[in-house]
PAFISE-18690 format. One line per 10 residues: number of its first residue (from 1); their letters; for each residue x, y, z of N, C-alpha, C, O. Coordinates in Angstrom, 2 decimals. Last residue first. Layout:
REM PAFISE-18690
NUM) A) X,Y,Z,X,Y,Z,X,Y,Z,X,Y,Z  ...
REM end
This chain:
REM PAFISE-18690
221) XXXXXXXXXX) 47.22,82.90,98.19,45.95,83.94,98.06,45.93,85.32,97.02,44.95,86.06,96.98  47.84,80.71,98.04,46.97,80.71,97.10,46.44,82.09,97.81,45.23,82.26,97.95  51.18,80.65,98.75,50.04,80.65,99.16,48.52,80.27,99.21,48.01,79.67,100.15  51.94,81.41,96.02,52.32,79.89,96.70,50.92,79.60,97.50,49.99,78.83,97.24  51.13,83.96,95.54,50.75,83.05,94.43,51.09,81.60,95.34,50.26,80.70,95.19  52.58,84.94,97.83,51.15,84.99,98.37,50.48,83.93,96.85,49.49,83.24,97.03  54.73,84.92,97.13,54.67,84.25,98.20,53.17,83.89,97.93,52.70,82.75,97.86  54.53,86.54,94.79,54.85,85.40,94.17,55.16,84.59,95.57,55.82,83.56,95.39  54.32,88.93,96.16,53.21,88.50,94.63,53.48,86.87,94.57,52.58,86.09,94.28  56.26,89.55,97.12,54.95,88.86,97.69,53.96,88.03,97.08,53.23,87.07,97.29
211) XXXXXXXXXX) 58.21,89.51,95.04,58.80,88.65,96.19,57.14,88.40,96.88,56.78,87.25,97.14  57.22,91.93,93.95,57.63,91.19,92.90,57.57,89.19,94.17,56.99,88.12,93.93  58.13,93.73,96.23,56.57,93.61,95.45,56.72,92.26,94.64,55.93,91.43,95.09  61.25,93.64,95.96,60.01,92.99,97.10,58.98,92.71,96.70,58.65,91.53,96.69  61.18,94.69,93.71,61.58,93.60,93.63,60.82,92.63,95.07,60.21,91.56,95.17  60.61,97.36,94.47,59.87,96.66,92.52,60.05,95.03,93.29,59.06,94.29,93.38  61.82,98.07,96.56,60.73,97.91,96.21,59.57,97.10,95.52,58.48,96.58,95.73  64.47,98.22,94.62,64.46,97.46,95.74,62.93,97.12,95.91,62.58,96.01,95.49  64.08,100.19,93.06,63.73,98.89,92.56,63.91,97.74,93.68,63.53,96.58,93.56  63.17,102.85,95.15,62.00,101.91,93.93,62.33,101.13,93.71,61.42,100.31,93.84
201) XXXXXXXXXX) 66.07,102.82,96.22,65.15,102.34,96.70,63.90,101.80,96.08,63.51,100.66,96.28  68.88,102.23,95.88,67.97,102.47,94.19,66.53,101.90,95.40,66.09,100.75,95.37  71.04,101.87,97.65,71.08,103.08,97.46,69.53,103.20,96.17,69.26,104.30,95.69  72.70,99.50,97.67,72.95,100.17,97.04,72.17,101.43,96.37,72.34,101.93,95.26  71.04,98.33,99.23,72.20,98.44,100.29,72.88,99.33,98.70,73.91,99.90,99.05  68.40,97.91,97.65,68.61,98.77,98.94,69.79,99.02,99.38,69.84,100.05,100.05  69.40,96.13,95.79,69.23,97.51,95.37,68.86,98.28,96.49,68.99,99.49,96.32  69.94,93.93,97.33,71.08,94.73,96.97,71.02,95.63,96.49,72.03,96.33,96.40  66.97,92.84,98.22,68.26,94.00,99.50,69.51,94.17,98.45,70.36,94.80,99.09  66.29,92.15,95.84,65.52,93.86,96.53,66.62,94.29,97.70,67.02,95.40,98.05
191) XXXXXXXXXX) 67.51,89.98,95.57,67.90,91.41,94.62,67.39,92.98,95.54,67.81,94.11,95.75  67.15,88.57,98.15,68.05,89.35,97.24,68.35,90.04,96.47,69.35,90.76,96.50  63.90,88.50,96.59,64.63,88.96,98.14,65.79,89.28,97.91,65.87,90.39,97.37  64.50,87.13,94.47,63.90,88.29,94.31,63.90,89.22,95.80,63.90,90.45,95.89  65.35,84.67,95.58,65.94,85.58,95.03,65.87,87.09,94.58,66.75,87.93,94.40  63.03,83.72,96.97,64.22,83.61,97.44,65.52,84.93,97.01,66.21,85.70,97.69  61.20,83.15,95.47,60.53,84.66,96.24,62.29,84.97,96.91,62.71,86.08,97.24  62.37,81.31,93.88,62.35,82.67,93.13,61.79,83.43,94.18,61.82,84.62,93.91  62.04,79.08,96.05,63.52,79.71,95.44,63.43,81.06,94.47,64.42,81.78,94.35  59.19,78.98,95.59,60.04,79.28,97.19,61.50,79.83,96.69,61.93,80.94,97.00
181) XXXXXXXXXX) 57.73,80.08,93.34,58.24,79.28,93.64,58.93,79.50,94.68,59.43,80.63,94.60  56.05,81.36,90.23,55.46,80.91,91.84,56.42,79.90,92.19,56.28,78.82,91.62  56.41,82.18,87.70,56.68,83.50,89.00,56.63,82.75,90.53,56.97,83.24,91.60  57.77,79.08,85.97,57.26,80.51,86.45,57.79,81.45,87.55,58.89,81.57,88.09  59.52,77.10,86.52,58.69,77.03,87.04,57.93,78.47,86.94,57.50,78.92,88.01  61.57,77.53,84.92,61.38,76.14,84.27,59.81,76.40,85.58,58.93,75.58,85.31  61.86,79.96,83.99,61.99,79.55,82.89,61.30,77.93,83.27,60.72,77.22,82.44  62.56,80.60,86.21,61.04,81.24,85.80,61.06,80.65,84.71,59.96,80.78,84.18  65.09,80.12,86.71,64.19,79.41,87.86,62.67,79.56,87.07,61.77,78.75,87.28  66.63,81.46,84.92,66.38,79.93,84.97,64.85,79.37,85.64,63.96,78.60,85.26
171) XXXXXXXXXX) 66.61,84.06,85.93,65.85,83.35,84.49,65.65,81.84,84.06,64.90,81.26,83.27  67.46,83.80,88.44,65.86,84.24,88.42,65.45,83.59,86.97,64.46,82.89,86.75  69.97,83.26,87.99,69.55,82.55,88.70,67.86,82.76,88.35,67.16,81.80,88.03  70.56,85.44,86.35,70.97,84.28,85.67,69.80,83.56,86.40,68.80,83.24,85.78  70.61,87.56,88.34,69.15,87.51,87.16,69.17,86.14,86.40,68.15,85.67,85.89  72.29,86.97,90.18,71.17,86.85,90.66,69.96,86.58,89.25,68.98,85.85,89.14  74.47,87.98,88.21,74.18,86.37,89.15,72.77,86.30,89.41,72.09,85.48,88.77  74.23,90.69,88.03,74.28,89.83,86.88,73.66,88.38,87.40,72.61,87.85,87.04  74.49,91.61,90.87,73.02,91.64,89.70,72.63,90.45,88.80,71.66,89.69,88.68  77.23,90.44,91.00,75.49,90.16,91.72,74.42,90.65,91.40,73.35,90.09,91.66
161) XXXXXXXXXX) 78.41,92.30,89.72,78.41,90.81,89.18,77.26,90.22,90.22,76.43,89.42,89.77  77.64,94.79,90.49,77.43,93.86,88.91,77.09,93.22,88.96,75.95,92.91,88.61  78.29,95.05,92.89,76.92,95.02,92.66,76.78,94.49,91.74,75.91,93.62,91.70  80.61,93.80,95.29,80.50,93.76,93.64,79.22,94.00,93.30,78.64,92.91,93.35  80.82,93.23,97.92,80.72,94.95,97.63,80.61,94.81,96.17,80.47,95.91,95.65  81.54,90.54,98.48,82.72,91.52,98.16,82.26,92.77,97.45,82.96,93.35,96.62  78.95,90.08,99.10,80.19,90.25,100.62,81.71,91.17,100.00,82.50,91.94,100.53  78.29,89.50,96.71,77.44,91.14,98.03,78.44,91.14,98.63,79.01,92.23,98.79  79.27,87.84,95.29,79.69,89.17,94.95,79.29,90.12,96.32,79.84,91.12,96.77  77.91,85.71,96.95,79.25,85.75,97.39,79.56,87.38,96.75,80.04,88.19,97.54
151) XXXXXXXXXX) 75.95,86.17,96.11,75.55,86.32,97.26,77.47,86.22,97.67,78.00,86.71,98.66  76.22,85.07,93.28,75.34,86.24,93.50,75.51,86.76,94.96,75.17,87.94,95.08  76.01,82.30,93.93,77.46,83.13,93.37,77.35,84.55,93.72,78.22,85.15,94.36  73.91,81.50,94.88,75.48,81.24,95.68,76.39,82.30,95.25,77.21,82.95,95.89  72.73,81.67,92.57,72.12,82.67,93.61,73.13,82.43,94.53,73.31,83.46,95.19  73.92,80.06,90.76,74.40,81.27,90.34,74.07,81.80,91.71,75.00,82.42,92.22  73.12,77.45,92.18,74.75,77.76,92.23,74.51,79.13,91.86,74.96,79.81,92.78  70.36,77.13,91.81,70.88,77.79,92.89,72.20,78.40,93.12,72.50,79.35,93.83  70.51,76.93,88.79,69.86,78.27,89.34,70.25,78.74,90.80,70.43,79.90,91.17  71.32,74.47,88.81,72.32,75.75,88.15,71.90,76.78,89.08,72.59,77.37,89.91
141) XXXXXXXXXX) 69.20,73.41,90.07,70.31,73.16,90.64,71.32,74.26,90.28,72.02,74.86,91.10  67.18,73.50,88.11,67.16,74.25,88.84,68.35,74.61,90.28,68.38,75.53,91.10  68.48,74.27,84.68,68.01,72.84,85.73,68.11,73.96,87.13,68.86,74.93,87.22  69.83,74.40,82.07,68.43,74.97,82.52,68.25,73.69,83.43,67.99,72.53,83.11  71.72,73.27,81.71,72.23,74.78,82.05,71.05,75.09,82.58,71.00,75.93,83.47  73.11,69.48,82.55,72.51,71.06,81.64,72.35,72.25,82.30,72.80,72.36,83.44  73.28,67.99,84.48,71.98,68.13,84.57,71.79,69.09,82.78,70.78,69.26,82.10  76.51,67.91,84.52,75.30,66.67,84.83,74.46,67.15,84.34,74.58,66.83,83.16  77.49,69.97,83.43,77.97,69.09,82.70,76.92,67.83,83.27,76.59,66.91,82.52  76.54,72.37,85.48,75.74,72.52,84.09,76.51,71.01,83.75,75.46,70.38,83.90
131) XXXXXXXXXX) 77.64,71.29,87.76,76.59,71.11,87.80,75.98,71.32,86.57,74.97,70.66,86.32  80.39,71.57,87.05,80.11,70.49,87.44,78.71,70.30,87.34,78.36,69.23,86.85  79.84,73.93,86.69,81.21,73.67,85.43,80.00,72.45,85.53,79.08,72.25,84.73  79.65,74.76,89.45,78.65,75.70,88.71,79.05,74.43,87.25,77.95,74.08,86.83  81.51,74.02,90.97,80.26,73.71,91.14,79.74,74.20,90.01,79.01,73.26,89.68  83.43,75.81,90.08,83.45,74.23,90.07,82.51,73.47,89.91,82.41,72.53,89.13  82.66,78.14,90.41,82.72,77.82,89.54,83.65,76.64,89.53,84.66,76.70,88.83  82.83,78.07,93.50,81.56,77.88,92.50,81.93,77.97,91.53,80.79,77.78,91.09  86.17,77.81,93.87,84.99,76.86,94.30,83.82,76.82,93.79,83.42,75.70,93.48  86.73,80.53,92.81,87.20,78.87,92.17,86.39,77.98,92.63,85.80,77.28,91.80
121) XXXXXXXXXX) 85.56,81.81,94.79,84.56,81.98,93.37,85.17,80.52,92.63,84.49,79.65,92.08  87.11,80.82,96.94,85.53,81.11,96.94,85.10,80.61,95.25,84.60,79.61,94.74  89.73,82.10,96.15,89.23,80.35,96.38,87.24,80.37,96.22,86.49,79.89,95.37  88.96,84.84,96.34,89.46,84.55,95.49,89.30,82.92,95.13,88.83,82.53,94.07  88.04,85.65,98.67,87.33,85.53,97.91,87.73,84.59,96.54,86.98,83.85,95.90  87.88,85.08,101.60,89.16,84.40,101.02,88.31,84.30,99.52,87.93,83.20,99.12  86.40,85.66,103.77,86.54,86.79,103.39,87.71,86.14,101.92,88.30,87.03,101.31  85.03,83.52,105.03,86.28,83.62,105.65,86.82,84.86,104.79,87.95,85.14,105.18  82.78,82.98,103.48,82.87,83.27,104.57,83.94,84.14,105.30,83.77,85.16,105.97  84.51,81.94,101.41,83.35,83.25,100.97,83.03,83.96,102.19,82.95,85.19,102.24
111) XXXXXXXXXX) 85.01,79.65,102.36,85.99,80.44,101.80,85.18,82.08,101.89,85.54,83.09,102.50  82.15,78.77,102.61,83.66,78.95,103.89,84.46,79.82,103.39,84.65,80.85,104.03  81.72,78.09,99.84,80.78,79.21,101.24,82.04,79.83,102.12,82.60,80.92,102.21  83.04,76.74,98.91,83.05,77.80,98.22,82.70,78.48,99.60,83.39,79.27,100.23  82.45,74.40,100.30,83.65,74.69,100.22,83.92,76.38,99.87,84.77,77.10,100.41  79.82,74.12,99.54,80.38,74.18,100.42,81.50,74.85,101.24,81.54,75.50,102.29  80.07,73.70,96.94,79.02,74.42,96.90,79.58,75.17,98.57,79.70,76.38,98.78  81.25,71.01,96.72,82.40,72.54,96.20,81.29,73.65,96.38,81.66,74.71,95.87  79.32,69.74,97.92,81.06,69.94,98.69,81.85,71.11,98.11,82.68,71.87,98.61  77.72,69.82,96.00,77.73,70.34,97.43,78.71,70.73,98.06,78.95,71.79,98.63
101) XXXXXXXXXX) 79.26,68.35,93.80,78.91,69.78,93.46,78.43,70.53,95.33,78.86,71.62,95.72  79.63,65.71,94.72,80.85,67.16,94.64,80.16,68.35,94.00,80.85,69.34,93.76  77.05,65.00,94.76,77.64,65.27,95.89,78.99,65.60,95.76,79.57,65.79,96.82  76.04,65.13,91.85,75.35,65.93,92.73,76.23,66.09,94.42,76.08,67.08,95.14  78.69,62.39,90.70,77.44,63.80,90.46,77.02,64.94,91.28,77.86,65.84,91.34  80.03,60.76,91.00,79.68,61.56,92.44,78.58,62.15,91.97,77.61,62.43,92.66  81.67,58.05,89.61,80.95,59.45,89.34,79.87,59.76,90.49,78.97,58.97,90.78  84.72,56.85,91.26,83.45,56.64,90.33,82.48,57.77,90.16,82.80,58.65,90.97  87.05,56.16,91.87,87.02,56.16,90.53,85.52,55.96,90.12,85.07,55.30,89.18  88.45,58.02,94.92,87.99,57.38,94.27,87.17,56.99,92.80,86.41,57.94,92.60
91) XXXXXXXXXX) 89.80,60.73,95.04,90.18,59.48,95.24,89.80,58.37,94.54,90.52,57.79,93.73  87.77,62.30,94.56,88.59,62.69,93.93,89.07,61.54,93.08,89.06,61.22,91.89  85.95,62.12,97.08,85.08,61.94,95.77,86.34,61.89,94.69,85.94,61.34,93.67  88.40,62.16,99.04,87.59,61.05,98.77,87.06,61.16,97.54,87.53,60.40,96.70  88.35,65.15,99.10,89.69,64.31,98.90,89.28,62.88,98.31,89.76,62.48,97.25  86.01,66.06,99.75,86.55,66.55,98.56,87.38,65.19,97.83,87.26,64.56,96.78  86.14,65.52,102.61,85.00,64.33,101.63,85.54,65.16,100.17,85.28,64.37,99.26  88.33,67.03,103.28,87.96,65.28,103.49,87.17,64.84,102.91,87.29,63.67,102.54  87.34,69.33,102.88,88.09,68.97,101.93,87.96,67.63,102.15,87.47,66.97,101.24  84.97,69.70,105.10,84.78,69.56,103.76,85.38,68.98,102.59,84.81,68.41,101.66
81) XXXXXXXXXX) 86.82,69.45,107.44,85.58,68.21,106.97,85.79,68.43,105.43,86.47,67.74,104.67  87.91,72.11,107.25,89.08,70.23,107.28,88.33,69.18,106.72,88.69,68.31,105.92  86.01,73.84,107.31,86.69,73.57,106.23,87.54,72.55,105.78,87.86,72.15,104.66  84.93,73.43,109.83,84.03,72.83,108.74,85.30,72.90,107.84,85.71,71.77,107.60  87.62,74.52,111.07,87.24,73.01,111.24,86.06,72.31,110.09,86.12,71.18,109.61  87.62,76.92,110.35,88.88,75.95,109.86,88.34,74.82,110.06,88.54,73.96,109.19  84.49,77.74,111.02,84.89,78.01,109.32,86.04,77.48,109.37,86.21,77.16,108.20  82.88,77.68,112.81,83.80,77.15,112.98,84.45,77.04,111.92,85.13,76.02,111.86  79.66,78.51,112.63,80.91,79.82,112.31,82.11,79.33,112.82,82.77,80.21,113.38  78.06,76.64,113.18,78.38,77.06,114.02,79.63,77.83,114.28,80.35,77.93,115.27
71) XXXXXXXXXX) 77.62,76.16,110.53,76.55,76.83,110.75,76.94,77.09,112.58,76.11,77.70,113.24  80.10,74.39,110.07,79.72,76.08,109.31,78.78,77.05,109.99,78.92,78.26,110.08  79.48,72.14,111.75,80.71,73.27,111.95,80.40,74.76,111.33,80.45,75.87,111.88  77.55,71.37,110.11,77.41,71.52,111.65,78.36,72.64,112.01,78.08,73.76,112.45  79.06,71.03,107.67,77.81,71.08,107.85,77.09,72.08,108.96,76.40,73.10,108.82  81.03,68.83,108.81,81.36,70.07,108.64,80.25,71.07,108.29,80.55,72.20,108.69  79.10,66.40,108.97,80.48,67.29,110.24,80.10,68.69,110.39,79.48,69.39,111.19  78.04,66.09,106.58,77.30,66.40,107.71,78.13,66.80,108.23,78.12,68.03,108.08  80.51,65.78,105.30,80.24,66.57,104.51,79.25,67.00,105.68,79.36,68.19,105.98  81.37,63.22,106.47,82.52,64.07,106.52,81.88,65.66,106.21,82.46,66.65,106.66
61) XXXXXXXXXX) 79.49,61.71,105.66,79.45,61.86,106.76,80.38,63.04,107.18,80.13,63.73,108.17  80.50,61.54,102.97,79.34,62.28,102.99,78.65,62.33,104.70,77.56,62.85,104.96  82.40,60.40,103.20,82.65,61.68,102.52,81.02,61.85,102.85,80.79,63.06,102.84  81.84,57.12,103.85,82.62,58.39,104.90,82.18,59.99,103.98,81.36,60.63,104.65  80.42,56.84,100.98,79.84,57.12,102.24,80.24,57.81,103.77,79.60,58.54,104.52  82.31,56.57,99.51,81.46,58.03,99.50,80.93,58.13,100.61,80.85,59.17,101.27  86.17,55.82,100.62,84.38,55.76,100.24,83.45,56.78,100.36,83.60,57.74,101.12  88.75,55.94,102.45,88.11,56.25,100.86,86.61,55.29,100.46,86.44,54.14,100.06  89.06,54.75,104.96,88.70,56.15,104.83,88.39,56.29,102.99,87.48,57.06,102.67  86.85,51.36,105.96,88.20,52.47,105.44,87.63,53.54,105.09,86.43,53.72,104.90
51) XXXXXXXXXX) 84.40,50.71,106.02,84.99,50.77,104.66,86.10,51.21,104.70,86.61,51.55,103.63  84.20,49.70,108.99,83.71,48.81,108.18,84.35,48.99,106.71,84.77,48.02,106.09  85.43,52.26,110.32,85.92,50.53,110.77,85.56,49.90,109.59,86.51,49.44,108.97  84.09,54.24,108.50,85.12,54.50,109.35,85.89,52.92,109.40,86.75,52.55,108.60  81.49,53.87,109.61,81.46,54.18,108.43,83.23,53.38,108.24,83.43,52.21,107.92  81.32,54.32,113.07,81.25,53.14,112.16,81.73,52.69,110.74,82.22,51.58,110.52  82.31,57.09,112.84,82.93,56.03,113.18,82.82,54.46,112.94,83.70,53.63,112.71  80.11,58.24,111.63,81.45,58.49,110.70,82.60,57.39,111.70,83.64,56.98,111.18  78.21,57.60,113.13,77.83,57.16,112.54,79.30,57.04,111.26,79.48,56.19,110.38  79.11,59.34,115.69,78.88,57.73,115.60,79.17,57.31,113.83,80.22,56.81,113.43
41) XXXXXXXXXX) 79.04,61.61,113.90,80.49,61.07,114.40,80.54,59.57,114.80,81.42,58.75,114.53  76.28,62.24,113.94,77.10,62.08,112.59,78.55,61.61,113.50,78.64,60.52,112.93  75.83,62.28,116.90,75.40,60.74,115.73,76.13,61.02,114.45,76.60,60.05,113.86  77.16,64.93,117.75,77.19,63.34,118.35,76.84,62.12,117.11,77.61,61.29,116.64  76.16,66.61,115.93,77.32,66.30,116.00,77.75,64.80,115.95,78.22,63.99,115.15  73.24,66.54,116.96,73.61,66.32,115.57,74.92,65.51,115.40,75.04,64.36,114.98  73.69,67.39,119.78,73.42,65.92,119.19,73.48,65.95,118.05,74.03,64.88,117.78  74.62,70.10,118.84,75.48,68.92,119.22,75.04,67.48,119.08,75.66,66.58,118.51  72.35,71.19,117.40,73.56,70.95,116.64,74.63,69.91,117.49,75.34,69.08,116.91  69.26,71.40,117.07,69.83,70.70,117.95,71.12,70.51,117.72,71.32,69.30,117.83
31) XXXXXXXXXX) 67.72,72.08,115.10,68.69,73.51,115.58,68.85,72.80,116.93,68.62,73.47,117.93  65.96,70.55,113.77,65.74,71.06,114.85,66.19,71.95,115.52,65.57,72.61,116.36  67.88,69.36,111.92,66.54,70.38,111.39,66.30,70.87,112.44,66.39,72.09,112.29  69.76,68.07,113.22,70.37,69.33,112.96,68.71,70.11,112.31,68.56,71.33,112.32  68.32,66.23,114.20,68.33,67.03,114.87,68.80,67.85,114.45,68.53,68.88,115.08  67.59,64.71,111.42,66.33,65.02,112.22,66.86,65.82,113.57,65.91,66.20,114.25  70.40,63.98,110.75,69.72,65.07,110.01,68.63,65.79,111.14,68.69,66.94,111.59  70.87,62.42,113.20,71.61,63.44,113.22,70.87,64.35,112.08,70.69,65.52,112.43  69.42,60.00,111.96,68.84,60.92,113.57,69.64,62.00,113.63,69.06,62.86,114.28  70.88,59.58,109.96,69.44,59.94,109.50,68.85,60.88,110.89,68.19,61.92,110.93
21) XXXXXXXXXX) 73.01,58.39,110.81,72.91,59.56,109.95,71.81,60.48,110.03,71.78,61.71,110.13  72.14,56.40,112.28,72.95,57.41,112.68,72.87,59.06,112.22,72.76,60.17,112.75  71.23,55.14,110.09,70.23,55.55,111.49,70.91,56.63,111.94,70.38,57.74,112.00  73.52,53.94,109.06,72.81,55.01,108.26,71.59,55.52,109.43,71.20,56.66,109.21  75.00,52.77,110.95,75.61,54.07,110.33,74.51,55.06,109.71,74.45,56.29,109.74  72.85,50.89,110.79,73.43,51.15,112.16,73.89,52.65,112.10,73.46,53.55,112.81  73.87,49.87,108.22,72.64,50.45,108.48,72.39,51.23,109.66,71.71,52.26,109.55  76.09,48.89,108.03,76.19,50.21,107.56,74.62,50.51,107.63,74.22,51.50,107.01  78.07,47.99,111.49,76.59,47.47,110.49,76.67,48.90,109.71,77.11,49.90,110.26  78.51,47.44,114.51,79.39,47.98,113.07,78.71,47.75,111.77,79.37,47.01,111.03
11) XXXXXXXXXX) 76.84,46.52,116.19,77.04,47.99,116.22,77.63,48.65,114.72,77.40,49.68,114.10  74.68,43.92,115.19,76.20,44.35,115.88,75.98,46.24,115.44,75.23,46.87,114.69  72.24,43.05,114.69,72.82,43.33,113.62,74.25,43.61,113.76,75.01,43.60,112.80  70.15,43.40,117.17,69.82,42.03,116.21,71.00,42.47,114.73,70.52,42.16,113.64  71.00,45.36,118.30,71.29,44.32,119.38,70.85,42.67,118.47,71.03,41.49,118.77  71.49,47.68,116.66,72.54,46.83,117.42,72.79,45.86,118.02,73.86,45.36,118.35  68.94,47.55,116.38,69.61,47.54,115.20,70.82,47.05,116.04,71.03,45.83,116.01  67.74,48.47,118.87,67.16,47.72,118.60,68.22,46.86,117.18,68.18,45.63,117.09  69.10,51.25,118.97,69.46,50.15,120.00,69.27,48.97,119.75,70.10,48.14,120.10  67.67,52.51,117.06,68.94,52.14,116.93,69.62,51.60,117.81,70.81,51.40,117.57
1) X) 65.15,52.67,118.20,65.31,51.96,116.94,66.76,51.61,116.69,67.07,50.53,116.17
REM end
C-alpha cells in the first residue's frame, strides 16, 4: 500500500508519512520494535522535508521514537525524543490538548524511570494541571494520570502518597463507570501489590478479590 502511495503521490506526501506512521503503530503492537523504529523514522523524515521541524505532526512522530526507545529501557535517547515533541507543542501557537498531556505523561515516566524523582512528579503534575483544565476532574484521562502518579510513589518506597493516588484514581474511574472496567481491575491490582510489598496481606487480598470480581463482571461470568 505504501509503495502504491509513492508511485501515484511522490514519496514526500503527508499521507505517505501517515502510512508510515500507521505501519509502525501495527508493529510496535506486535512487539516488532525495530521495524517500528524503521517507519516511524521514514515517516519523521518525510514529516521533516515537507513541514520543517516545528509542527505537531513531527512532535508526534518524535513522541512514537521515543515511545520505542522507553520500552527498550533507552531512557537518554527516549528522553531527547520526548522533549523534541515537548519543544514543538510549546513552540508553536496552537492548543495540543491531549498530546502534551502524553508527552508530559511520558516525560514524567523516564524521569520516574531513571530514579530522577523529583522532575518526574513536575512532569505529572503537568499532566495532571493540563489534563483536569481540558476535560475536568471527573474524566477518565485524570484517572489514569493519578494511577501514573500512584505508581511513581511505589518506586520511591512512598506508601501514602500511593495509596492516596491510587484511591483518587479508583474514585474517579467508579464514579464514571462502576466496578466493571479494564482500568479499575488495573488499579485495584496495584493497590493489592502495594499492600503486599507493604506487609497488610488481607487487604492486599481484599483488593485482588475486589480485581476478579470485576474481571470476571467484564467477562460476563
Amino acid at each position: 500500500a505504501i509503495e502504491l502511495w509513492k508511485s501515484t503521490i511522490g514519496e514526500n506526501h503527508p499521507n505517505v508519512a501517515l502510512a508510515y506512521n500507521s505501519l509502525g503503530l501495527i508493529y510496535y503492537s506486535q512487539h516488532l520494535a525495530e521495524r517500528a523504529l524503521e517507519c516511524y523514522n521514514k515517516a519523521l523524515a518525510i514529516q521533516l522535508a515537507i513541514f520543517g521541524e516545528q509542527h505537531s505532526n513531527v512532535a508526534i512522530s518524535y513522541n512514537n521514537i521515543g515511545t520505542i526507545y522507553m520500552e527498550q529501557e533507552k531512557y537518554d535517547q527516549a528522553l531527547e525524543y520526548f522533549q523534541k515533541a515537548e519543544n514543538i507543542y510549546k513552540s508553536i501557537n496552537v492548543k495540543q490538548g491531549n498530546n502534551i498531556v502524553l508527552i508530559y505523561n511520558n516525560i514524567a515516566e523516564i524521569f520516574s524511570k531513571k530514579g530522577d524523582y523529583d522532575n518526574a512528579m513536575d512532569y505529572f503534575n503537568k499532566a495532571l494541571s493540563t489534563q483536569i483544565a481540558i476535560t475536568g476532574e471527573k474524566h477518565s484521562s485524570v484517572a489514569q494520570v493519578y494511577n501514573n502518579i500512584g505508581s511513581a510513589y511505589v518506586r520511591q518506597n512512598n506508601f501514602d502518597k500511593a495509596l492516596e493516588s491510587y484511591n483518587k484514581s479508583l474514585m474517579i474511574y467508579t464514579s464514571l463507570f462502576g466496578d466493571s472496567h479494564p482500568d479499575i481491575v488495573t488499579v485495584y491490582d496495584n493497590v493489592a501489590t502495594l499492600y503486599n510489598d507493604n506487609g497488610d496481606y488481607d487487604k492486599a487480598v481484599e483488593q485482588h478479590e475486589k480485581a476478579l470480581v470485576a474481571q470476571l463482571d467484564l467477562l460476563g461470568e
